[in-house]
C-alpha positions as CSV (number, residue, x, y, z in Angstrom):
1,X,-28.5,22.1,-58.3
2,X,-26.1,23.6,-55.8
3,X,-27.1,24.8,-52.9
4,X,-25.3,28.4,-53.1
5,X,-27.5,29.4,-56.2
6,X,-29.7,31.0,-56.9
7,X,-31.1,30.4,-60.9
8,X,-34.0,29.2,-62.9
9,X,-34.1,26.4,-65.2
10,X,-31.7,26.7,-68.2
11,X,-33.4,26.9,-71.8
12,X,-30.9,25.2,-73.8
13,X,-29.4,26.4,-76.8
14,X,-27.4,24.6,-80.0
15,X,-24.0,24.3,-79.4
16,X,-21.2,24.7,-82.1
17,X,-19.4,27.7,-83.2
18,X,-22.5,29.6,-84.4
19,X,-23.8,31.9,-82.0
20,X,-27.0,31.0,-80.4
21,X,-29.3,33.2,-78.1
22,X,-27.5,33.0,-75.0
23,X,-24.3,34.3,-76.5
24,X,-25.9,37.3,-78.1
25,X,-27.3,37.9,-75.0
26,X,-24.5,37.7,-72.8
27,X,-22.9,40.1,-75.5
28,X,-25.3,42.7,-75.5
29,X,-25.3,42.7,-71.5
30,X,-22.0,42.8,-71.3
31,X,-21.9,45.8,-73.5
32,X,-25.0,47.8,-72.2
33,X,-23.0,47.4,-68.5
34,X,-20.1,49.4,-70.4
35,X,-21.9,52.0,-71.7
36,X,-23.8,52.3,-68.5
37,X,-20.6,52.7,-66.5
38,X,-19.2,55.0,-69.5
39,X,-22.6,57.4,-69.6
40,X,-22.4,57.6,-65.7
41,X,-19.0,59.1,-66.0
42,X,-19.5,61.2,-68.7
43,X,-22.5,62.7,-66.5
44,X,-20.4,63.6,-63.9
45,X,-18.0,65.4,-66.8
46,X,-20.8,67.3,-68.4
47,X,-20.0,70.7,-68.7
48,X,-23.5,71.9,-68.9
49,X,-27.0,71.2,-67.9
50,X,-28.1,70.9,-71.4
51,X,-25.7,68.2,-72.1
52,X,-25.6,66.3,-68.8
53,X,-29.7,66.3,-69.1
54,X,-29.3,64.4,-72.4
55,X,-26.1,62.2,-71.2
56,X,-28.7,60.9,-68.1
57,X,-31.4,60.2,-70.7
58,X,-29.3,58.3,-73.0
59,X,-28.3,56.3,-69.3
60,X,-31.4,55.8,-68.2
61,X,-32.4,54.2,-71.4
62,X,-29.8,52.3,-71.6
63,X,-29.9,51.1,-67.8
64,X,-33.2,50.0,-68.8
65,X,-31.8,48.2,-71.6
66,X,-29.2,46.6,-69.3
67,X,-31.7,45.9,-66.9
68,X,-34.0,43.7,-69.1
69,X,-31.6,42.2,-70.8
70,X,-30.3,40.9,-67.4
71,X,-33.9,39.5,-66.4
72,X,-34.2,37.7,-70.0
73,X,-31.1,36.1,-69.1
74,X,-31.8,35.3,-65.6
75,X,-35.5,33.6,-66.6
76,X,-33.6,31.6,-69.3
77,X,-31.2,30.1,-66.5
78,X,-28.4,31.4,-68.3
79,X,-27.5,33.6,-65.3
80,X,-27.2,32.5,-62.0
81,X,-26.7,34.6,-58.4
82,X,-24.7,33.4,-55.2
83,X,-26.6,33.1,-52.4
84,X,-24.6,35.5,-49.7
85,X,-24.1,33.9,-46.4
86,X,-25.8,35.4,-43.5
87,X,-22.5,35.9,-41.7
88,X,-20.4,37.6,-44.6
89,X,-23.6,39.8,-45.2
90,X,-23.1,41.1,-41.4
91,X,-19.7,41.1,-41.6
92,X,-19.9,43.4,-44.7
93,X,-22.5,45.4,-43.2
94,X,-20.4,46.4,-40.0
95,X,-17.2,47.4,-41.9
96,X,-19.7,49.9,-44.1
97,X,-21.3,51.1,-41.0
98,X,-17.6,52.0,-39.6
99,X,-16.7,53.6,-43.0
100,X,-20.0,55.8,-43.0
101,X,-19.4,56.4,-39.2
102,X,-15.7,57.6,-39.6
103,X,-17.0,60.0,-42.5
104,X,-19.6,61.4,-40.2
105,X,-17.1,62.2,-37.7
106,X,-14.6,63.4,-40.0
107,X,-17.3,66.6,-41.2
């Protein structure tokens, strides 16, 4: 197993043209992360309460969705992570810290 990630052990699935778990998986994920990005825009375009209320329930449940469909995934070892290094993490952390700090001072 590499050393830069971070996964479980793969369940394996047939293989052929015939879809098989994994690829309805990766399908649905892939579509509940669109429809999460696409609910969380039309939040911010609600032009009322009423409606933005039932635009963030319809994301929530679908970030839920998204959410457990990623963790299925992840326990099956059909998704993997990248570790981060330590360095690029502080490296990352120190231009965001200068972003935030230059929007402070801008107010």
């Amino acid at each position: 197993m590499n050393n830069n990630k971070v996964c479980n052990p793969k369940t394996e699935t047939p293989t052929g043209i015939s879809m098989n778990d994994k690829d309805y998986l990766t399908c649905l994920l892939t579509i509940l992360k669109e429809m999460e990005k696409n609910y969380a825009t039309a939040m911010t375009e609600a032009s009322n309460e009423s409606l933005y209320k039932s635009y963030q329930s319809i994301f929530t449940e679908i970030s839920n969705l998204q959410r457990e469909s990623y963790e299925l995934m992840f326990q099956n070892g059909w998704y993997c992570l990248e570790k981060a290094e330590s360095q690029k993490i502080v490296e990352k952390y120190n231009m965001l810290s200068g972003e935030y700090q230059d929007l402070e001072l801008s107010e």
